[in-house]
Phi, psi and omega in degrees: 000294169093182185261173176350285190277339192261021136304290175296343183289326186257015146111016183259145190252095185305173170182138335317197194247152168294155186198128175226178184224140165317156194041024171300338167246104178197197156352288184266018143250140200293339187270002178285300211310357179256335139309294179320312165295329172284345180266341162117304169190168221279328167333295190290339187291317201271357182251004181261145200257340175292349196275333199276290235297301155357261167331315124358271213261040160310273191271026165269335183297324193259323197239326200069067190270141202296343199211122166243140190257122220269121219271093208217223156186153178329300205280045161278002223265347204259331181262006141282321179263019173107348194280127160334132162207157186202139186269078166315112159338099120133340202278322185079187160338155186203108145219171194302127182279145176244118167200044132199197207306340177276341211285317160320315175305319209272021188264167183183097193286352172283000182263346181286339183297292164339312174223026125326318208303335190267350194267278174331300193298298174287356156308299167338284272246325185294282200343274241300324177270335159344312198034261166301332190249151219257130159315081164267132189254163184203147186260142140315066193322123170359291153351249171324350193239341166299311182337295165293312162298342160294321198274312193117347197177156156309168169173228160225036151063031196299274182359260175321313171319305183300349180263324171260057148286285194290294195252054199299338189300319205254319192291330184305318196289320204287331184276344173275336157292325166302289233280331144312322185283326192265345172271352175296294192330316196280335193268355158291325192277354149325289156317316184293323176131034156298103177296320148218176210225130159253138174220117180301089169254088164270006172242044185299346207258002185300337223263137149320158178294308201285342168280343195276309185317328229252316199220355132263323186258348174245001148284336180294309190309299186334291166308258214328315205267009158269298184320318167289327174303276176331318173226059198297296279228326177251119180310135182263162166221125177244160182224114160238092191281195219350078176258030171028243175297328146002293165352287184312315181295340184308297195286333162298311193304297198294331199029063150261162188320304179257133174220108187291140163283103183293153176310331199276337193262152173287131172302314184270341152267008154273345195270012194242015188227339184218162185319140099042283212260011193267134178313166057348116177244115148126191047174069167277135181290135200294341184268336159297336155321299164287000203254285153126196156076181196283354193279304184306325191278312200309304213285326153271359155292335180258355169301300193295306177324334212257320204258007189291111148114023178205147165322118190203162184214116198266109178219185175261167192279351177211163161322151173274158204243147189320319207280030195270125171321115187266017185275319193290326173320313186260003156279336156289301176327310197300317193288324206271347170263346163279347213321000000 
């Protein structure tokens, strides 16, 4: 039988669909925020490994999620290569902004194996414990994670746009130094024992088309088709969120397994824009999650409705967000597994 997800992942139109949710281990379970507090800040919950793997398997003990995804965050990948980095209270993501060459020289990929390793190492710890539900490990897609490193901090990243603008020569060294780094990271986490790797461009829908091809679709592809050489047998899943029409050339290029759903997209017009036999993730909106209740049930009756007879995976269109119930959570496991 095999599981669940890399059924579908591998083209079967599992039913009911296998299903896990973005942030599914986070903020709004009390035994993360209890975890959390023993660890002091948040650098150290993703680099001790008995606290990540912990934090892992949380909520398959509490929902029985078909996947657990490994509990981590885009930016270790820029504080594996030296760039600063600190989670402010109320603040978000914080580092030293790099935006021209020298600021580039202080990255050092020779740091990445070292410090990793404690990353890796909760990789280990979860395969062993997982049992029926699939290990997924996941990268921060080039893009979006130059994004923070340049601006420094979240927003809407007016900067870092303005630099592959400006400087395409310097924004290109950074992306091509991410998009080396990250088919290393992913194809580490492989090794440890991630059964497929997801990669998170969430602010792919910022960039204009010749720029979304240019600094999204063609480092994923890049990453996918290393990944495959290396690993044929384990599935990529890309979110390149809102990239609307887009989609389709993504999914031709990257020719990947999964093509994660932004909240913003129709299901049934995204499943006329890429292949047949390719999965679909998602894409209930996180706030119906919180809303709960018949608003929440209408909104996965019609996802199920959209995706009934095709390879599909029942997630949300975004993270699940701190204030979230955690009972409603487990009344979506329950509607989407009576389907």
């Amino acid at each position: 039988m095999g599981k669940r997800l890399l059924r579908a992942l591998a083209g079967e139109a599992v039913w009911p669909p296998p299903l896990w949710l973005m942030r599914q281990a986070g903020r709004y379970l009390p035994e993360y925020r209890a975890l959390r507090a023993e660890a002091g800040d948040f650098v150290s919950l993703c680099t001790t490994p008995a606290l990540a793997a912990e934090v892992t398997l949380q909520p398959l003990r509490r929902y029985g999620m078909d996947a657990a995804i490994l509990f981590s965050d885009i930016l270790m990948l820029p504080w594996a290569l030296g760039q600063g980095l600190r989670f402010a209270e109320g603040e978000g993501p914080m580092l030293p902004p790099i935006r021209d060459a020298a600021g580039l020289a202080t990255l050092d990929p020779a740091r990445l194996p070292g410090a990793i390793a404690p990353i890796l190492e909760a990789v280990r710890r979860v395969r062993a414990e997982v049992g029926d539900a699939a290990l997924i490990g996941f990268a921060g897609a080039p893009f979006t994670v130059a994004c923070y490193m340049i601006e420094g901090h979240g927003g809407d990243f007016a900067e870092a746009r303005a630099l592959a603008w400006r400087d395409p020569a310097l924004f290109g060294a950074l992306m091509a130094l991410l998009t080396e780094t990250t088919i290393i990271y992913l194809a580490a986490q492989i090794e440890a024992g991630a059964e497929a790797v997801m990669l998170f461009d969430s602010w792919a829908g910022l960039l204009p088309p010749a720029l979304f091809r240019r600094h999204v679709i063609a480092p994923a592809a890049q990453i996918t088709a290393a990944l495959r050489a290396r690993s044929p047998t384990v599935p990529v899943i890309g979110f390149p969120r809102l990239a609307g029409l887009l989609l389709g050339a993504y999914a031709a290029a990257t020719k990947v397994q999964g093509l994660g759903l932004d909240t913003a997209a129709d299901p049934t017009e995204a499943a006329r824009l890429v292949p047949a036999t390719m999965a679909l993730q998602g894409n209930l909106d996180p706030l119906a999650l919180v809303a709960g209740g018949a608003a929440m049930a209408d909104g996965i009756a019609d996802i199920l409705a959209a995706m009934r007879g095709r390879p599909f995976v029942f997630n949300l269109g975004h993270g699940i967000v701190p204030l979230t119930p955690p009972e409603h959570v487990a009344d979506l496991v329950r509607l989407v597994r009576a389907a």
